[in-house]
N, C-alpha and C positions, 0 to 999 in steps of 0.2 A: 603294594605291588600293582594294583590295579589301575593304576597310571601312568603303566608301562605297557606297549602293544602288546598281543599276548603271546606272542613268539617270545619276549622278554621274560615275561611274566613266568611261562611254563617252564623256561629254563630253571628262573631263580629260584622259584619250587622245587624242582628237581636237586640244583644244587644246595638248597637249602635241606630237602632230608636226605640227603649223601652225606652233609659232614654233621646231621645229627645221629645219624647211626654209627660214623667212626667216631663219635667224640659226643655221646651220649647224657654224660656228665658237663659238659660245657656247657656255660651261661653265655648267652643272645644278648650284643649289646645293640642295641638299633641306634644309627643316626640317620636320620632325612636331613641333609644337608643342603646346602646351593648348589654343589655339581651332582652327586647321588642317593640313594639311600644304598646302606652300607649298614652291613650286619658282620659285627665283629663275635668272635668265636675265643674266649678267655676262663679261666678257672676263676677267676674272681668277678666281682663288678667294677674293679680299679684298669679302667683302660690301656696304661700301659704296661700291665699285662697278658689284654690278648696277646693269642698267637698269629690267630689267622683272623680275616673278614673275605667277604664277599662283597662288592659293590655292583649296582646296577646303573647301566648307563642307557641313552637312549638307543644304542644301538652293539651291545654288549653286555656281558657280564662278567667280572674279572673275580680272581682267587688273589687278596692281595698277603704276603708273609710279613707279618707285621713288627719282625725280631731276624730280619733278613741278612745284620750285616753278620758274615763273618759266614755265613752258610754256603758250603761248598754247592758248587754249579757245574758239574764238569758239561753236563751236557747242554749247556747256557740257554737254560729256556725261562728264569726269568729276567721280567722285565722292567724297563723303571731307571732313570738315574741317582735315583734317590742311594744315599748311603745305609740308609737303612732300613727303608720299604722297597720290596720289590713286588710283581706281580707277575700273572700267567691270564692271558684273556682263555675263555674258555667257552670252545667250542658250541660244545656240546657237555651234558654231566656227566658223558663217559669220560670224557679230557680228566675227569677226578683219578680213573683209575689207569691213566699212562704211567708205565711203571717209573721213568724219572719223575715225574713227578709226584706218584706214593715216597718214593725214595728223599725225596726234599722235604713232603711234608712228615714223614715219619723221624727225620735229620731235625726238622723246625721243633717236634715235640721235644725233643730230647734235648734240645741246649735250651728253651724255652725259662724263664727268668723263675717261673711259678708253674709248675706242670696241672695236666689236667687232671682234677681229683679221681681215685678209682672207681669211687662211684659218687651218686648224688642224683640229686634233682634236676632234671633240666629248668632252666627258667629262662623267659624273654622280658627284657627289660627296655621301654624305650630311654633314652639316655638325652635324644635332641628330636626337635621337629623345627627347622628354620621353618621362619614365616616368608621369605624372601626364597624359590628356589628356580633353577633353569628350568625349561620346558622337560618336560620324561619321557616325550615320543620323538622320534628322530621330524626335523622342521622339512614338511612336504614342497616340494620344488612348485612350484608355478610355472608351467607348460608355457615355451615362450610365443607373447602373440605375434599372430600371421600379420603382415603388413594389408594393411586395408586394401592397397592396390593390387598384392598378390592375392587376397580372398577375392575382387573382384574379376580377376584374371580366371581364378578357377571356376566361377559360378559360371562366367558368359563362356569359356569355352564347352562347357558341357552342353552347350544346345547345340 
């Protein structure tokens, strides 16, 4: 995470011990990938069984429902055209406890392929680290340069 501004960073923290206190017993699948790192939330180590992950982007961090299709949306706040990953970008780590969306992810446990054990050991596992990955802080603009003729415009008019 320290590769992320820390506006990033302190979210992903934040959202990261919000769904290890709802989901206590979940195993931590890490990927550092090319576009994020991305921490899947599963009762096993077999990844397509997480349920949830978290991803961090250079300028966000998203809640993705990793077992999405078929999960009712009345209030259609996920996102994604994916058939079967959807997501929610997330504010803030209060956005955890908007109540459609407790309502989807408590909907996501319960049809979930492998539920989460009642209890257990939490563990973090890393699973990937590309050696190859995008930039983790948002790409800083370059202030566009003053034309030489209008920077000389403004120095000689100041005398």
């Amino acid at each position: 995470m320290a590769k992320y501004t820390p506006e990033i960073a302190a979210l992903a923290r934040e959202v990261r011990a919000r769904m290890l206190a709802k989901y206590p017993a979940a195993l931590e699948l890490v990927y550092d990938n090319y576009n994020a790192l991305a921490i899947g939330y599963g009762p096993t180590e077999k990844t397509p069984e997480a349920i949830f992950s978290i991803a961090l982007f250079p300028r966000w961090v998203s809640l993705f429902f990793l077992q999405a299709k078929g999960l009712p949306d009345p209030d259609r706040i996920l996102k994604g055209s994916g058939s079967v990953v959807k997501h929610v970008v997330l504010t803030t780590a209060d956005t955890l406890e908007h109540p459609a969306l407790r309502v989807l992810m408590n909907e996501a446990v319960s049809r979930a392929r492998v539920s989460f054990p009642a209890t257990g050991e939490h563990r973090l596992i890393i699973k990937s680290v590309s050696a190859k990955q995008r930039p983790r802080r948002p790409a800083v603009k370059a202030k566009a340069p003053v034309p030489s003729g209008a920077r000389k415009a403004r120095v000689s008019g100041q005398g």
